[in-house]
N, C-alpha and C positions, 0 to 999 in steps of 0.2 A: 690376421687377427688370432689366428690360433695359438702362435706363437708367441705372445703376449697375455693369450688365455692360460698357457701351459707355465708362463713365466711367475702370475699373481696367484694360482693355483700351488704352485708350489712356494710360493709365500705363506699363504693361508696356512700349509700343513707343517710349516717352519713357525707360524705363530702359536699352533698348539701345540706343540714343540718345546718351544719356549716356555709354555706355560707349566710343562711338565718339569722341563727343565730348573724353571726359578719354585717351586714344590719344592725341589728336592736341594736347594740353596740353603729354604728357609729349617730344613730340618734339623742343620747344624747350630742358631741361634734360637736357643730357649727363652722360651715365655713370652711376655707380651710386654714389656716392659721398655722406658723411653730408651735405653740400650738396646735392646733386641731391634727392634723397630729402626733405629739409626743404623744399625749394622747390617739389617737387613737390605735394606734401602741402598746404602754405599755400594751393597755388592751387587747385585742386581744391574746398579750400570756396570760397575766395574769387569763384569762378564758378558752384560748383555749389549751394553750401549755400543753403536757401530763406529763413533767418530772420536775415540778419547785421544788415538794415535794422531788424527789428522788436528785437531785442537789443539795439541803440545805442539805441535811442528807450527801452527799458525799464532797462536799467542800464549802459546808458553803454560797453557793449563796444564797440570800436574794431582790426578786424581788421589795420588796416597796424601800428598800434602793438604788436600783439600779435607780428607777424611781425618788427618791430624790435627786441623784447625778449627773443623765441628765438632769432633769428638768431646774437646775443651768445654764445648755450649750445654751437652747432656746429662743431664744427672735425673737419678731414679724419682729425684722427687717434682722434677717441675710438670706442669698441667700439660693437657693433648692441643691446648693452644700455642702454648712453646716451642712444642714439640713442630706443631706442624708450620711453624713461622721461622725456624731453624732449619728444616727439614726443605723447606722452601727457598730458604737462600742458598744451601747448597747445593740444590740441581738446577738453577740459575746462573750457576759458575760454566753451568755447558751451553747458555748463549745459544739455548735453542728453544724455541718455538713451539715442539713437536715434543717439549718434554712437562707433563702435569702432575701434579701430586694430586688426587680427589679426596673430598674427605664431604663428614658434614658439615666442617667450618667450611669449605670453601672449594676453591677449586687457586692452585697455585698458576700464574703466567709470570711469562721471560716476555717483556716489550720491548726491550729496548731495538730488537732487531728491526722494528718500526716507527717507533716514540721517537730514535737519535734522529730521523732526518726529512726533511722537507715533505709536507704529505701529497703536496703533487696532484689535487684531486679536490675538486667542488662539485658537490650533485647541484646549488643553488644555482652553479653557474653553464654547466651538463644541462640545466632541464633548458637554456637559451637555445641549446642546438637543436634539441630533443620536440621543442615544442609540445603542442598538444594533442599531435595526431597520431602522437608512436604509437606503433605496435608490440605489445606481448606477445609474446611467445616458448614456452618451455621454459621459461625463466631467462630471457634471453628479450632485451630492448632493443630495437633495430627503429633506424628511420633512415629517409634519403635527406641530406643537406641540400640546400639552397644551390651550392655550387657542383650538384650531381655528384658525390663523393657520397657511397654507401657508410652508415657508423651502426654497429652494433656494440651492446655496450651487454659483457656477462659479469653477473655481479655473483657469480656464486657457480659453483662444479656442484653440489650439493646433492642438486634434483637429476631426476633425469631428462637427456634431451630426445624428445621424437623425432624419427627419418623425416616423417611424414611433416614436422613441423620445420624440420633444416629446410625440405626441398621449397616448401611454400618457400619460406623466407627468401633464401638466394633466387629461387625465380623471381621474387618481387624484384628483389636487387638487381639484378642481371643488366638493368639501362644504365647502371651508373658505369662512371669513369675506373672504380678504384673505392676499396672497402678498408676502411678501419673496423679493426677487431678491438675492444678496448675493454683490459681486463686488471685497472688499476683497481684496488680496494677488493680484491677477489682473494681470498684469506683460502681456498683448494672448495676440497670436498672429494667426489670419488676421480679415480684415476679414468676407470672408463668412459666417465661423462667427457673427462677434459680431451682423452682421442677418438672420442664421435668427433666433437665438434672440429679437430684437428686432420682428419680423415675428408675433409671435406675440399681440403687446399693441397692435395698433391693428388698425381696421378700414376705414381709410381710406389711401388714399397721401398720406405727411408729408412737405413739405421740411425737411430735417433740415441742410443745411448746403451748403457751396459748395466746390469743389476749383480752385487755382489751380496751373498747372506754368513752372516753370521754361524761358523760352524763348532766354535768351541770357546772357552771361558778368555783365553788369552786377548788381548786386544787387538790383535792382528790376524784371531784365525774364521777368516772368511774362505768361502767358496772363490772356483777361477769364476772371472767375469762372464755373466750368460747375455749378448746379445738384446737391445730390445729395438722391434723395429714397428714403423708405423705405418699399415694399408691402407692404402687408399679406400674411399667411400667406392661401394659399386652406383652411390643414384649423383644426384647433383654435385657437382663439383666448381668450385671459382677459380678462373684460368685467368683474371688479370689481376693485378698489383692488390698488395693488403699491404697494410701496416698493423703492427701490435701494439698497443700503448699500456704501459707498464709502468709500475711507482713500486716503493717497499711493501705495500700491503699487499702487493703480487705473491702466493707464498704455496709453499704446498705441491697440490695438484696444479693450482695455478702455475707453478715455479717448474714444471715437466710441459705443461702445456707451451709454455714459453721456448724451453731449448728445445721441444721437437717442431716450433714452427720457425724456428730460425734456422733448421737445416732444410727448408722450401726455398728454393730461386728467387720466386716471385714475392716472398715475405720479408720485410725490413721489421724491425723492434725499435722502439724509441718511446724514449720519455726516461725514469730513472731505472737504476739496478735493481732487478729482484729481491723481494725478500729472503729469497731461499729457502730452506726447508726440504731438502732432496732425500732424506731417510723417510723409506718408512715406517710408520709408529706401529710399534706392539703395545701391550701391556701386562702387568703383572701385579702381585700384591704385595705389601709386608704384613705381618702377625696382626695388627690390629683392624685388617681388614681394607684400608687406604689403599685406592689404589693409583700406581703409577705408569705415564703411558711415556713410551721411549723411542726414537730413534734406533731401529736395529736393522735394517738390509740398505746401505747405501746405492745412491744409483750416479751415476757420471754420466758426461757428452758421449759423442762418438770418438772424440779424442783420449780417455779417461780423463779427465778433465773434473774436481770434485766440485758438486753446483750448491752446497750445503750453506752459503755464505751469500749467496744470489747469483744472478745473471748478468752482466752487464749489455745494454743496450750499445746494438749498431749509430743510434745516433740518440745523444743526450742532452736531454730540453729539458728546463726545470719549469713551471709555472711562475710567471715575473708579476710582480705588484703591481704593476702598469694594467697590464693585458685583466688581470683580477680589477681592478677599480672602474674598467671598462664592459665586465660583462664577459670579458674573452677567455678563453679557457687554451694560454702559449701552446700547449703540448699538440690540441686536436689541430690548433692553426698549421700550424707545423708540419703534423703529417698530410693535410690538405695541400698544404702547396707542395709536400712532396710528389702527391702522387698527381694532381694536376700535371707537373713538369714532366 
């Protein structure tokens, strides 16, 4: 763990970093006016933002043209409503998640990386397996099924999770066949929460992937890749079959918890591709005080492998209308009789 401690630690000191850094951005755009503000804004990713290279290479995003096509939208006289509804469609051209304008109109979101596709996911139909004797825990739903198949279900990295409540829980579990982990509609929260709970299914220390930062204004000037690996828990530990079940609202911290449990032996993934979200977000201001939080230290597999776009599942089930009109929820059935088998 330390070296994961030493890894987000020197994140932290790179995000106030940043912060000095984009200060001394905004020094060269004067005043506070719907230009200043648009210019400030533009640059800000165009220095800071970690994925504009890999965006051109994937679908052809083109950040000077973007700045030449908003540019058209600004003028000194229209309202801070304009402003920030223009200012909003432009950093939605980066199709990412992890990127918000705040204001007191509002707070700007990118959905589509969710909204395009099948949502994979009924709690109406969850609470049939769940019944009504689950257990809470740390923010963490667990029950045994019917057919002795342990199901926990995290609906958020958020909180934090207790030792002392993991060990209960997996002692509970310990009579079943075989655990789903099931972490569809889990939108992150903190990175540590998501390798406690990830610490719990190996017994060896995993390289699970690589963290790059951002080291200067150009688009390409990152740090060499630093290693990130994931240790085992020293208390309770699950040494038979999991499965992870996963839909697009997997994103985030979720989206790291995901590819370091699919480098586990004994861990399958199934259901759909991750949302993604693999940068993590910094933030910063322009002139009028708005602020903007961004994508700036990418992270990758152990392959370099960029997970920014999602994860794709070892084996892909979509939830069918059938199995929904019945009560059945295709995805958990699914991993049931995988790990029965």
């Amino acid at each position: 763990m330390k070296r994961i401690y030493h890894c987000y630690l020197y994140s932290l000191l790179l995000t106030l970093f940043c912060c000095m850094f984009s200060s001394c951005i905004r020094e060269d755009i004067q005043g506070n006016s719907p230009e200043a503000n648009f210019e400030s804004l533009w640059k800000i990713i165009d220095e800071q933002y970690c994925f504009l290279d890999y965006k051109h290479e994937t679908y052809g995003l083109d950040w000077d043209e973007v700045h030449a096509r908003y540019a058209k939208r600004i003028s000194s006289s229209m309202s801070w409503e304009s402003l920030f509804e223009v200012l909003s469609e432009m950093i939605n051209e980066l199709r990412d998640g992890h990127v918000n304008l705040s204001s007191s109109l509002g707070t700007s979101q990118y959905r589509e990386w969710f909204d395009a596709y099948p949502r994979n996911f009924s709690d109406s139909i969850q609470s049939n397996y769940l019944k009504k004797d689950y257990i809470i825990t740390s923010g963490l739903t667990y029950q045994i099924l019917e057919n002795n198949i342990g199901y926990i279900y995290c609906e958020s990295f958020s909180d934090g999770i207790g030792d002392g409540n993991l060990d209960q829980m997996l002692k509970k579990l310990e009579i079943c066949d075989g655990l789903i982990i099931d972490v569809r509609n889990n939108g992150g929260g903190n990175l540590t929460t998501a390798q406690k709970l990830a610490a719990r299914f190996t017994n060896e220390k995993v390289l699970v992937g690589y963290i790059r930062h951002k080291t200067g204004p150009g688009h390409n000037d990152f740090s060499d890749p630093e290693p990130v690996y994931q240790e085992p828990s020293n208390s309770i530990r699950w040494q038979k079959k999991a499965v992870v079940l996963t839909n697009r609202r997997s994103y985030s911290a979720t989206n790291d918890f995901v590819n370091t449990m699919r480098q586990f032996p004994n861990v399958t993934t199934m259901g759909d591709t991750t949302g993604g979200g693999s940068g993590l977000p910094f933030s910063s201001e322009i002139p009028n005080g708005w602020s903007i939080r961004f994508s700036a230290s990418p992270m990758f597999d152990p392959d370099m492998n960029q997970l920014e776009f999602g994860i794709e599942p070892d084996v892909k089930v979509d939830m069918t209308s059938e199995d929904m009109q019945q009560g059945k929820d295709t995805i958990i059935e699914t991993a049931i009789k995988k790990l029965k088998n």
